[in-house]
N, C-alpha and C positions, 0 to 999 in steps of 0.2 A: 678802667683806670689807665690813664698812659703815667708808668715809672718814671721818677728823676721830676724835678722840679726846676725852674729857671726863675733867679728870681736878683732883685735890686734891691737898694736900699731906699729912705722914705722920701731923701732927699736928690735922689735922680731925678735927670731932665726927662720930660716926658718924652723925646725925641728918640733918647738911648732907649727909653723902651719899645719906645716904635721900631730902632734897627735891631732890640734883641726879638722881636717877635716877630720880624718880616726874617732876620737870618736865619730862628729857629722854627719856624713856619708853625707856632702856636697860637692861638688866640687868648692866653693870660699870662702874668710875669706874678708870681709870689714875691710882695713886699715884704720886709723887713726892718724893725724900729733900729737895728744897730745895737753898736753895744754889745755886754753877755746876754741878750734877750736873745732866747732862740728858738720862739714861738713867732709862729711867723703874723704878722699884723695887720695885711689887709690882701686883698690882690686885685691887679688892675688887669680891666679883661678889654678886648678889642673895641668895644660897644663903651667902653668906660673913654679910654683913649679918642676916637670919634668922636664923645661928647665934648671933650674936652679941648679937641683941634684947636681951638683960635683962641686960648690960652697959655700963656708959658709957663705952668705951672708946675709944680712933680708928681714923682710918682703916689706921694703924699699925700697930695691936694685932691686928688682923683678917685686913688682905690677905696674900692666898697672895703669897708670896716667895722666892725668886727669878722673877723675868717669866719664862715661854717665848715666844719669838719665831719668827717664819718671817718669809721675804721672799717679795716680792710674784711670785718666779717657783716659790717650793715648788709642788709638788702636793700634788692636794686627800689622795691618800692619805698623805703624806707629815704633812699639821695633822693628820689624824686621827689617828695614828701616835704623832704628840706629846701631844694631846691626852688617848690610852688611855692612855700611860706617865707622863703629869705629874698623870693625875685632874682637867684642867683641862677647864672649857666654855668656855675664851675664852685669845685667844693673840692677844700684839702683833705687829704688819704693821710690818716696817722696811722702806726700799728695796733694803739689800744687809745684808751681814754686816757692814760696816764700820760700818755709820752706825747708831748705836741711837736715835738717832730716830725716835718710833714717825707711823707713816702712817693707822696706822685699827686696827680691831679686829676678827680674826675669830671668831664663834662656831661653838656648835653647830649653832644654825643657819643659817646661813649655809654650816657644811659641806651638813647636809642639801639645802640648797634647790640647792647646787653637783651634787651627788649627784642630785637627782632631774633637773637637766637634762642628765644626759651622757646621749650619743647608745649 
């Protein structure tokens, strides 16, 4: 999992997302509906953004929606798992099931790199 999350709102330019993720050299931004809602609402990943080029649309219009989440005790085959069934490369880190606050973001790779150090 890499800690801390970056994220916008549903009504950002796709562009802004394009400079938060070229400045923070990440491949997804955690959207956000706004408001007291603070579960987070969708997220937009590199490969979303791409598709999306030759549109002026937001961050809204693009991110994959509903989130998939795990908590920080799943197993790694357990993200993957979720990941082959949602077609996602990135899934939010909560602490528990209760709390949807999200804690970091894990990828694909970051499954791989888990994957290549089991014993």
């Amino acid at each position: 999992m890499t800690p801390g999350i970056l994220t916008c709102g549903r009504t950002a330019p796709l562009r802004a997302v394009a400079a938060l993720m070229t400045k923070h050299r990440v491949h997804a931004i955690v959207v956000f509906a706004g408001g007291d809602e603070v579960a987070p609402w969708g997220v937009i990943s590199d490969l979303d953004l791409v598709d999306a080029i030759d549109t002026a649309g937001s961050a809204g219009s693009v991110a994959a929606s509903p989130v998939v989440t795990v908590t920080v005790d799943d197993t790694l085959a357990h993200a993957a798992q979720l990941m082959r069934e949602h077609a996602t490369s990135h899934l939010i880190v909560v602490t528990d099931e209760v709390s949807p606050l999200p804690i970091g973001v894990l990828s694909t790779l970051d499954v791989a790199r888990a994957f290549a150090e089991l014993d």
